[in-house]
C-alpha positions in Angstrom: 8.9 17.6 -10.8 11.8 20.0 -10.8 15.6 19.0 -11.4 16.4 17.9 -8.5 13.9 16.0 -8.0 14.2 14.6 -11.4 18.4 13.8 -10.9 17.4 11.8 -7.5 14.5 9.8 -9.6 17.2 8.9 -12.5 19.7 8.0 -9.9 17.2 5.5 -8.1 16.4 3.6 -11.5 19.5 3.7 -12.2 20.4 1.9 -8.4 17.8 -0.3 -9.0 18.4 -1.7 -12.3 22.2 -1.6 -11.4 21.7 -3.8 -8.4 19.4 -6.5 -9.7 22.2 -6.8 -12.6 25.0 -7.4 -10.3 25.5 -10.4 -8.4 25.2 -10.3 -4.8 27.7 -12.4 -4.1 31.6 -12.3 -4.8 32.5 -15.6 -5.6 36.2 -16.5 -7.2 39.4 -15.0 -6.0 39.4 -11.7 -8.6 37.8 -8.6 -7.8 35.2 -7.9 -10.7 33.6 -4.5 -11.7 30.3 -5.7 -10.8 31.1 -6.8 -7.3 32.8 -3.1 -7.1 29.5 -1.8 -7.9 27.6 -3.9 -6.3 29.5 -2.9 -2.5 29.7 1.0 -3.6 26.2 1.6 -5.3 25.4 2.8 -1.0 28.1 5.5 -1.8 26.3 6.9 -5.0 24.1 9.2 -3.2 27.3 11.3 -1.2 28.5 11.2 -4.3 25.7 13.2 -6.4 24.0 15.0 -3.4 26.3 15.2 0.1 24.8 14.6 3.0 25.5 12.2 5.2 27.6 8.7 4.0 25.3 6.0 4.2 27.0 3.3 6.9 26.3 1.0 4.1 28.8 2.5 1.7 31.6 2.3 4.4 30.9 -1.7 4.7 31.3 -1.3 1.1 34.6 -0.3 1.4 35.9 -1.7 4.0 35.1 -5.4 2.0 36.2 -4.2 -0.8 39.7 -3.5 1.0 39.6 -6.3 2.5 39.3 -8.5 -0.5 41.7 -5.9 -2.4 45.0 -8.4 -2.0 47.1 -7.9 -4.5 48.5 -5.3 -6.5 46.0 -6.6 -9.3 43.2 -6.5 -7.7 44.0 -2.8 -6.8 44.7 -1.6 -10.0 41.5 -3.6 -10.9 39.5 -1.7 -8.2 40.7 1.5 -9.3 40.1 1.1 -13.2 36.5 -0.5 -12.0 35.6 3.2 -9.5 37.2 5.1 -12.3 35.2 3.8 -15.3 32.1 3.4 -12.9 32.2 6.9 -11.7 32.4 8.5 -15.0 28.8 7.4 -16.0 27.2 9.3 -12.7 26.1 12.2 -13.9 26.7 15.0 -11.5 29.4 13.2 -9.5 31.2 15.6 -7.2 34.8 13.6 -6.8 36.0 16.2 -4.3 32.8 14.1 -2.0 33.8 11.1 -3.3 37.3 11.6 -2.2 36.1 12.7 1.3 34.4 9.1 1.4 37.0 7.2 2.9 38.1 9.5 5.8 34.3 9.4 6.7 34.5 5.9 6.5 37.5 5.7 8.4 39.5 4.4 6.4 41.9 5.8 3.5 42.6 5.1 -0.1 46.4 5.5 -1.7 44.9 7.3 -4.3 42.6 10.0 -6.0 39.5 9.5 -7.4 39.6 11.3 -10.7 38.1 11.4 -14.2 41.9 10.9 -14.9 43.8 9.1 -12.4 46.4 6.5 -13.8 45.1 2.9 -12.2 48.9 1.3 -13.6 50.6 3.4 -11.0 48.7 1.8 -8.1 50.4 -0.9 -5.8 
């Protein structure tokens, strides 16, 4: 198996043991890291390859805007991607940034190994 093929099989365990780990349902009022998994694990893949965003990754987003109310929750959100994105080996963020505006949607901020979730409203 070459490299490739080896990064896509580690990023498929490590989907699938992510997912049966995370709830499936958001229950309570606060957004939690493993519901912001849980709706972005779809966007993974754009992330590490390109391609094509998987339709499932925009629902992703869209819920988790839609449940993003207050300024907590957003810096939440952020600090969740943030931490979350820096275990993906090979993450492009220039793709992950580009996620949004192929969703349709936008986010206020950049997606970055650094980005400061306190300054988010």
């Amino acid at each position: 198996m070459g490299r490739s093929g080896k990064a896509k099989m580690g990023l498929m365990m490590l989907l699938l043991t992510v997912s049966m780990l995370v709830p499936h349902h958001c229950v309570g009022a606060a957004i939690t890291c493993e519901q912001v998994t849980f709706l972005l694990i779809p966007c993974i893949n754009y992330g590490v390859f390109g391609g094509t965003v998987a339709p499932s990754c925009c629902t992703g987003i869209k819920t988790l805007d839609a449940a993003a109310k207050t300024t907590e929750d957003r810096r939440k959100k952020c600090n969740c991607i943030k931490e979350g994105a820096a275990k993906i080996p090979g993450l492009n963020y220039d793709r992950v940034n580009e996620i949004p505006a192929n969703c349709g949607t936008t986010c206020p901020y950049k997606v970055t190994p650094d980005v400061d979730c306190s300054k988010v409203n």
